[in-house]
C-alpha positions as CSV (number, residue, x, y, z in Angstrom):
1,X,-9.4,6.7,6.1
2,X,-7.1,8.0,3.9
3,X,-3.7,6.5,2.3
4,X,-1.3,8.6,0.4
5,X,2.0,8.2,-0.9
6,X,2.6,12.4,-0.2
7,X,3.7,13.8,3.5
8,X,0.6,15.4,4.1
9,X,-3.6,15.4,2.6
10,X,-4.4,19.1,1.2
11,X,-7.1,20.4,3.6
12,X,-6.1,18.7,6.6
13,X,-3.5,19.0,9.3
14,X,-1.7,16.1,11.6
15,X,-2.6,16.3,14.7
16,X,-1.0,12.7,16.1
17,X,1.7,10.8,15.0
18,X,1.7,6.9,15.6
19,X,4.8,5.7,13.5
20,X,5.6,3.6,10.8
21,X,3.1,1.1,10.2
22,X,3.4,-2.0,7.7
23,X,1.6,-4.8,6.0
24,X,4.2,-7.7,4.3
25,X,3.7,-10.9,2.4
26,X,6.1,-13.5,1.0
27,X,4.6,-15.2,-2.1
28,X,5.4,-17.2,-5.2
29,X,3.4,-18.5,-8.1
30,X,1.5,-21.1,-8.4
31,X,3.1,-24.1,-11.1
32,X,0.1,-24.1,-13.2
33,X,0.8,-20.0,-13.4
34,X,4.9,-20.5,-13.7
35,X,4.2,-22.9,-16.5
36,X,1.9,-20.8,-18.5
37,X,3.7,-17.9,-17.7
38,X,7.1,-19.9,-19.0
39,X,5.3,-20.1,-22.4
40,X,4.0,-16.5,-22.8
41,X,7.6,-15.3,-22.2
42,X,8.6,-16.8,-25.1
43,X,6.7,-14.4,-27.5
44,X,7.3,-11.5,-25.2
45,X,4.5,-9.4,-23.8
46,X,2.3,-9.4,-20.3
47,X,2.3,-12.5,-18.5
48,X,-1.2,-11.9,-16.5
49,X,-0.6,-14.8,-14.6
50,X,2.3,-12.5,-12.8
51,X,0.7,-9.2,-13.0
52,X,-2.6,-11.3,-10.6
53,X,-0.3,-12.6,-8.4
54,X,1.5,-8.7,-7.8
55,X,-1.4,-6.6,-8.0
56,X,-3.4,-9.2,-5.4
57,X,-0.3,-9.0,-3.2
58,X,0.0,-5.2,-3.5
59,X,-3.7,-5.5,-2.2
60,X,-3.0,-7.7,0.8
61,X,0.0,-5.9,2.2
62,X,-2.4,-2.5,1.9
63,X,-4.7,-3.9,3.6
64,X,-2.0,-5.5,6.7
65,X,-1.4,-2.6,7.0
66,X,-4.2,0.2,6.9
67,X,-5.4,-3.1,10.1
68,X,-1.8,-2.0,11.7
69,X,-3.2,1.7,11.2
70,X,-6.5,1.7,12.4
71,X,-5.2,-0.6,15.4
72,X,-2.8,1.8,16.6
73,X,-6.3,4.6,16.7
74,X,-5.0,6.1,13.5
75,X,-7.4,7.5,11.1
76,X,-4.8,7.9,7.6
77,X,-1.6,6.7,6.3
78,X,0.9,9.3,5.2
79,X,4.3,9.1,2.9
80,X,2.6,5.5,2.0
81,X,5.5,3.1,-0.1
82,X,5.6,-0.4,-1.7
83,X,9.0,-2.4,-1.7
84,X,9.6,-5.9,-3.1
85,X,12.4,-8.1,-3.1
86,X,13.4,-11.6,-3.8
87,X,14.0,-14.6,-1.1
88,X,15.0,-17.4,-3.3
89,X,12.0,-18.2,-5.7
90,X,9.4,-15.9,-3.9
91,X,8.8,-12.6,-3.8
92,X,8.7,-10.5,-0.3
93,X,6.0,-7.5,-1.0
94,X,5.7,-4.8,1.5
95,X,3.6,-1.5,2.3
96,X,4.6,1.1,4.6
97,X,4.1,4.3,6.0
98,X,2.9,6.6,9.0
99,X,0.1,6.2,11.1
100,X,-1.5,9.6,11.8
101,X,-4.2,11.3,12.9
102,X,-6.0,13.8,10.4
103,X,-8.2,16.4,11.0
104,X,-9.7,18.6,8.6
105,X,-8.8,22.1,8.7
106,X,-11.6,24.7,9.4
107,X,-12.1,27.0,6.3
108,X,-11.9,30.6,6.9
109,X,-14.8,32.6,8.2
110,X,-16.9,34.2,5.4
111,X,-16.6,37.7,5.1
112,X,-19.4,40.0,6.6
113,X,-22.1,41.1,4.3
């Protein structure tokens, strides 16, 4: 299966179009990781506790919806986008894009010898 943020995959051609599929999560930190995180801010920097929390959300909504996808008989995910926003003190995460079916395209004949 395939999942890319361009409109089409270089060597293969849509063949079936399903429609926007998605995958979304509201989360928020845990205190133990607001608390440390409240500290590191002081001195500027990363706060890892945050980036976990993001890139482990990223990876849930992905995978909500790539199940969307494949439920709907898809076989990739084209024009593929992340959005986030804020609900109070958690954070909406959401992955989207179009279910399609892919085909690879046949390469041209060889040339006679």
């Amino acid at each position: 299966m395939f999942v890319v943020t361009t409109n089409d995959v270089p060597g293969y051609r849509v063949t079936q179009v399903f429609g926007e599929v998605m995958g979304l999560t509201v989360r928020s930190a845990n205190f133990g990781q607001n608390f440390t995180a409240g500290f590191r801010a002081l001195g500027g920097g990363e706060m890892p506790e945050y980036t976990k929390v993001i890139y482990e959300s990223r990876w849930e909504v992905m995978q909500r919806m790539w199940a969307e996808a494949q439920q709907r008989g898809a076989n990739a995910v084209i024009a593929m986008r992340f959005d986030s926003g804020s609900i109070g003190n958690f954070t909406e995460f959401c992955a989207y894009g179009t279910a399609v079916v892919v085909e690879p395209i046949a390469p041209p004949p060889a040339p006679p010898a």
